[in-house]
N, C-alpha and C positions, 0 to 999 in steps of 0.2 A: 504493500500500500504506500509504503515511503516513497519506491522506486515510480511508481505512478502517481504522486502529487509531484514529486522533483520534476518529472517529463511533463505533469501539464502548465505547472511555473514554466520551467520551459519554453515549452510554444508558445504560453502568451507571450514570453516577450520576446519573442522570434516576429509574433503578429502584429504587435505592439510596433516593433522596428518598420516591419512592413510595410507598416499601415502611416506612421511617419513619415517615411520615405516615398510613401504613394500620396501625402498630402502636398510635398513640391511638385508634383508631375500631374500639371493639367490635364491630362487625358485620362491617367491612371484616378486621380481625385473624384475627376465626373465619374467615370465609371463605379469608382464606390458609395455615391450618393447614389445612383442606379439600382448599386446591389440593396443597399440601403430598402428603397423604394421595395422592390423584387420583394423585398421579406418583411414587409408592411412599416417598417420603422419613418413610416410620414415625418411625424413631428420630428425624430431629429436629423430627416434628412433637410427639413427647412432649417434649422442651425446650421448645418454643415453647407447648404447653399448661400447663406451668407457670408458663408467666409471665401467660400470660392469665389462669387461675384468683387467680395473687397479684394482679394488678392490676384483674380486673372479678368477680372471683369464679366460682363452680363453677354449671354450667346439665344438663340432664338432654343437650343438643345436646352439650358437653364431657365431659361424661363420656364418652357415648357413641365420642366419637373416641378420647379415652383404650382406653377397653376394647377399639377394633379396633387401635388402633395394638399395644397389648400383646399382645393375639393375633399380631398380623402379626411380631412383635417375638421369638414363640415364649417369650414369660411367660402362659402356661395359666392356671396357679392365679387368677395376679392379674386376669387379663381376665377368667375365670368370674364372680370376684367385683363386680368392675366393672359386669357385664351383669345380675347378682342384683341387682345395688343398682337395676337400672333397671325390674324387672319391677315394675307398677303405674303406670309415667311414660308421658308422650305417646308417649314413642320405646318403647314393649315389647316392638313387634313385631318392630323390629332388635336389640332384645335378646336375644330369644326366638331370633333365628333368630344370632345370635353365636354362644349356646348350644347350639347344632345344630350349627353349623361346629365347636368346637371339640368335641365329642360324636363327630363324625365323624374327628376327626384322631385321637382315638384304636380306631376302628375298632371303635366303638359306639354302632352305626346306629339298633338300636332306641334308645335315648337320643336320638339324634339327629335321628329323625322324630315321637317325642315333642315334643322345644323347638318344632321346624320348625311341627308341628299347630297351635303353641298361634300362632305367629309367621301363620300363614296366614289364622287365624281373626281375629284382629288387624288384616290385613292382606291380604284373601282375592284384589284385583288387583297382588300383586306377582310378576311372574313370575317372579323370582330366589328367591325364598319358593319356590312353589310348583317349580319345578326341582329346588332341591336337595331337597324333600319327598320328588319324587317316585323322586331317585336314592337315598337313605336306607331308603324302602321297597323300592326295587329291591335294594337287597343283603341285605335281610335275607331276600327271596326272597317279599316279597309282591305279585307282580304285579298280580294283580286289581287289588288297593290301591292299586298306585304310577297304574293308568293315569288317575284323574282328574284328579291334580297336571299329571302330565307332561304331557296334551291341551292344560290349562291354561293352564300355560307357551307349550306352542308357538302357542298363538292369541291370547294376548297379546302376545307378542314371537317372533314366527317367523323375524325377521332375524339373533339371536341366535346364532352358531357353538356354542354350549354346550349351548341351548337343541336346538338342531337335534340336536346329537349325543345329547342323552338320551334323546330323543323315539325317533330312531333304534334306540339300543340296546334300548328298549321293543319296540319293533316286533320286532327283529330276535328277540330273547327270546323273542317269541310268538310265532315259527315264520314271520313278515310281511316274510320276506328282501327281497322286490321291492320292498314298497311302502318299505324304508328305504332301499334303494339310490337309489331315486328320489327321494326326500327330500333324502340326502346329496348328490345333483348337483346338484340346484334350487339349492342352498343353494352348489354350488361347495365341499365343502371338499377336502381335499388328501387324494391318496392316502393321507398319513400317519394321519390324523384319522380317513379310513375303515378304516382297519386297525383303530384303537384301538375302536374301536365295536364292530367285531366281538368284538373279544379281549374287551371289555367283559360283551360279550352273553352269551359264552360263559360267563363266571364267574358273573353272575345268571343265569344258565339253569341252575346248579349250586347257585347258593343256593336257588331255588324248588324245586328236585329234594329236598335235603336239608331242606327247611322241610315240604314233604311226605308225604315217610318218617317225618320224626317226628312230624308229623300223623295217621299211619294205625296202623290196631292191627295189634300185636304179637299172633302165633298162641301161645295162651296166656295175654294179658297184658289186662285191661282196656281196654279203647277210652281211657276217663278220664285212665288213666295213660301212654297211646301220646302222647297227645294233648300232654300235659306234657311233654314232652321238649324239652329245647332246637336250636335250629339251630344249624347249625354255624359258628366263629367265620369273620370276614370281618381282614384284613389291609391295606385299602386307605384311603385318607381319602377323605374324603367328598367332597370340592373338584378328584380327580384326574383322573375323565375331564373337569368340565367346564369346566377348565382348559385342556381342548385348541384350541390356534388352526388355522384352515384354510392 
């Protein structure tokens, strides 16, 4: 037991030196605010990006972790702003689609498949793009709509448990019970996960019902004006089913 605390004193300050030595070297630095990020340590990868910014200056790559870290951080306003300052940068399209994720936490989907659009076009092989696109127009009950993103997804990245499950929910929305059941087993995921997909399905199968209705004319009422009716409000964030692990 002596021999193995001496060897983990040790490596830390093996890591220690490391990690030192990795905070003069700008590339190597960002990279560990990255890992940072990668293994949820938000808050202090925002300490550690300010020290980066004071010592090698602000890059459109720092920003942009700024503005997921604040999201992640649940500071809204400030990461909106963060990701606005990045639309026209190399990075637009993870800005674009930030702006979708937070668009969707507040349960304003069509805003949120707006950012997603602009984030996909940008960016038209990322399957985490076109996912949450196609869950964004699922709540707001546009199926048709949502089924190009979602296909997309799933034949880009069909290993994906998130991916799987929206695809799923798709399917199952669209009356295509079998073929998602067999989807979700291919896939292995967990009883749990298939539950949520249904529950899922069921509620966009309510948004499309209500997006409908107020699509169709009122007896009486102009077609024009049936037409203009809004759909009915959604409650859920946009990142909750496909958040589910198997």
């Amino acid at each position: 037991m002596s021999e193995q605390a001496d060897a983990q004193v040790a490596l830390s300050k093996l890591r220690d030196q490391q990690d030192r030595a990795g905070y003069d070297d700008k590339s190597v630095y960002l990279g560990l605010i990255g890992k940072m990020q990668d293994e949820g340590l938000y808050f202090a990868s925002l300490a550690h990006i300010d020290v980066y910014e004071k010592r090698f200056g602000a890059s459109p790559a720092l920003t942009l972790m700024r503005a997921d870290a604040l999201r992640e951080t649940g500071q809204d306003a400030a990461a909106a702003q963060a990701y606005q300052n990045l639309v026209g940068s190399v990075v637009q399209s993870r800005a674009y689609h930030g702006l979708g994720l937070l668009a969707g936490r507040r349960s304003d989907f069509a805003g949120a498949a707006a950012a997603l659009r602009q984030a996909a076009q940008s960016d038209p092989t990322n399957a985490q793009v076109a996912n949450d696109l196609g869950y964004a127009l699922m709540r707001t009950g546009a199926l048709p709509e949502a089924r190009v993103p979602v296909m997309q997804a799933l034949q880009l990245d069909g290993r994906n448990p998130r991916v799987v499950s929206n695809a799923a929910v798709w399917l199952v929305a669209n009356g295509k019970r079998e073929q998602a059941v067999a989807l979700m087993q291919r896939a292995a995921l967990s009883a749990a996960t298939q539950k949520a997909v249904l529950q899922e399905a069921e509620r966009v199968r309510r948004a499309s019902t209500q997006r409908a209705r107020a699509a169709a004319p009122v007896a009486g009422q102009p077609a024009r004006l049936a037409a203009a009716s809004p759909a009915g409000p959604s409650h859920v964030r946009l990142t909750e089913l496909t958040q589910a692990t198997p």
